[in-house]
C-alpha positions in Angstrom: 123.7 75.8 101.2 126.3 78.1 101.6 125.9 80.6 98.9 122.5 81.9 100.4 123.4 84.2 102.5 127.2 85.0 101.9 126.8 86.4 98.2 129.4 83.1 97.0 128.8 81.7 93.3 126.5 78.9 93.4 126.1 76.4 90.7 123.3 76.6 88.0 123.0 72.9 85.8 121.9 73.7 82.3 119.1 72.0 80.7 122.5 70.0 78.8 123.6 68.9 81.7 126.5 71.1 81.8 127.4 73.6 85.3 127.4 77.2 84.8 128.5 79.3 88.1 126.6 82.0 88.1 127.4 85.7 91.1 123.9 86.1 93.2 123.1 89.5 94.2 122.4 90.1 97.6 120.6 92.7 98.8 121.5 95.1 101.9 119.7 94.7 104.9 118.9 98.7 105.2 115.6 97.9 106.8 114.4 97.1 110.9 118.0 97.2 112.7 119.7 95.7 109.8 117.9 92.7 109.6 115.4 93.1 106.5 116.3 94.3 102.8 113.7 97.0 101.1 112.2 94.6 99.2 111.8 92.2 102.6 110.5 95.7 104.5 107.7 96.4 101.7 106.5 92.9 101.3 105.9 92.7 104.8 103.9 96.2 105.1 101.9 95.1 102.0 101.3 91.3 103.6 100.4 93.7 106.7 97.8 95.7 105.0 96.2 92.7 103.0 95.7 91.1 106.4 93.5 94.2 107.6 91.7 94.6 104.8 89.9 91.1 105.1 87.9 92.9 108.1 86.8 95.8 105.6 82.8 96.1 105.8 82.3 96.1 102.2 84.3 93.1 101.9 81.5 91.5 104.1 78.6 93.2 101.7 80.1 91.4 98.9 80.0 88.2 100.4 76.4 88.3 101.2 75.3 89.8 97.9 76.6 86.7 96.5 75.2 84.6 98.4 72.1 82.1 99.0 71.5 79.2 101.1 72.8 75.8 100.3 71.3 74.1 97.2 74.1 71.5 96.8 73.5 67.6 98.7 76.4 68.6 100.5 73.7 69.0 103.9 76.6 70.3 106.0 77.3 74.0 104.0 75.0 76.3 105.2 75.1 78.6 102.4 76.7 78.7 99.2 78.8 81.9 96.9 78.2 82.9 93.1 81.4 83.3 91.2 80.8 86.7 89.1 82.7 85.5 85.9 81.4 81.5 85.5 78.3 82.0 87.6 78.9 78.5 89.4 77.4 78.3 92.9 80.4 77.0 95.2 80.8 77.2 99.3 82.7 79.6 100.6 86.4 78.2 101.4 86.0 78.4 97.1 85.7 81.8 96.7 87.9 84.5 96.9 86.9 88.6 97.0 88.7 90.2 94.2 89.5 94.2 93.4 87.9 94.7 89.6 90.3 97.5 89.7 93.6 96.2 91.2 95.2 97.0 94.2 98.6 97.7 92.2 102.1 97.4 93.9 103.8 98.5 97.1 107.6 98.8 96.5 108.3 102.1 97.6 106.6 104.8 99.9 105.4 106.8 97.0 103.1 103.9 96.4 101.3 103.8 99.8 98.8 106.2 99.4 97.3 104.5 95.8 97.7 101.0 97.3 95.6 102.1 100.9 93.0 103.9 99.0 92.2 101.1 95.8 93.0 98.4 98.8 90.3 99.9 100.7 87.7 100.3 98.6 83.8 100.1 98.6 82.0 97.1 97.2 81.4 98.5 93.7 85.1 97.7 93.2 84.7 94.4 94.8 83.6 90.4 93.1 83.2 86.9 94.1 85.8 85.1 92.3 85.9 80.9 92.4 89.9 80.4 93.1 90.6 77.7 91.3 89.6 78.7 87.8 88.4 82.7 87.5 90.4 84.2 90.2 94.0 82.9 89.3 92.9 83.7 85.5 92.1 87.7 86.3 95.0 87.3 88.0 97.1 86.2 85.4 95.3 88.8 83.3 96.5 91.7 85.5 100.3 90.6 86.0 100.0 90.7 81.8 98.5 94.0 81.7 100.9 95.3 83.9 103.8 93.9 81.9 103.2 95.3 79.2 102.2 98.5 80.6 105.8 98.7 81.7 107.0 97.6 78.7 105.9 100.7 77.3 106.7 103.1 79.6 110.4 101.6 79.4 110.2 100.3 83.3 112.1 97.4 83.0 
């Protein structure tokens, strides 16, 4: 694919069928000897970041007020994690720990010092969420909430 990386037109097919040639943007590489773009750069500080906070202490307390041994016939889980929104007992590759309060974004340096401190937060700001239902719902939620939010402050 030759229009990845050069900035070239590359062909678009139309739900009709038809081929529209559309300019893609490339972005400079401004960031670690040339080689990342800004975007790239704070995407991989705030994948970075997330990685250390899964050995925050409260992350841990949150877990095990959630938890209780295994009630399931399922003899090989030890113990077993209540989803705060549903309140379904699941086992723990299930569950995800969620911010109540979001994290927010990381696109910019002005944004590190919000991001750190709501990323790193104590356990009232913390909640077992099952993945495959609750968690990618509040999720959903908060990418809405913070549409719109830009929406009115005239963002995008």
């Amino acid at each position: 694919m030759a229009w990845k990386n050069k900035g070239v037109k590359k062909p678009v097919k139309k739900n009709d069928g038809a081929v529209k040639v559309s300019k893609r943007v490339i972005a400079p590489k401004v960031r670690n000897s040339k080689t990342m773009s800004e975007s790239a750069f704070w995407s991989f500080i705030r994948s970075a970041l997330r990685n250390k906070s899964r050995f925050w202490k409260p992350i841990q307390e949150c877990k095990q007020l959630h938890k209780r041994k295994n009630q399931s016939s399922n003899r090989k889980l030890k113990f077993e994690y209540q989803c705060s929104e549903c309140k379904t007992w699941l086992p723990e590759k299930e569950i995800d720990v969620d911010h109540i309060i979001p994290a927010g974004s990381l696109n910019k340096a002005e944004d590190l010092p919000q991001f750190v401190e709501k990323l790193f937060c104590e356990v009232v700001n913390l909640q077992l969420l099952c993945k495959k239902k609750c968690h990618l719902e509040k999720t959903a939620r908060d990418k809405e909430f913070l549409k719109l939010k830009k929406l009115e402050n005239g963002s995008i």
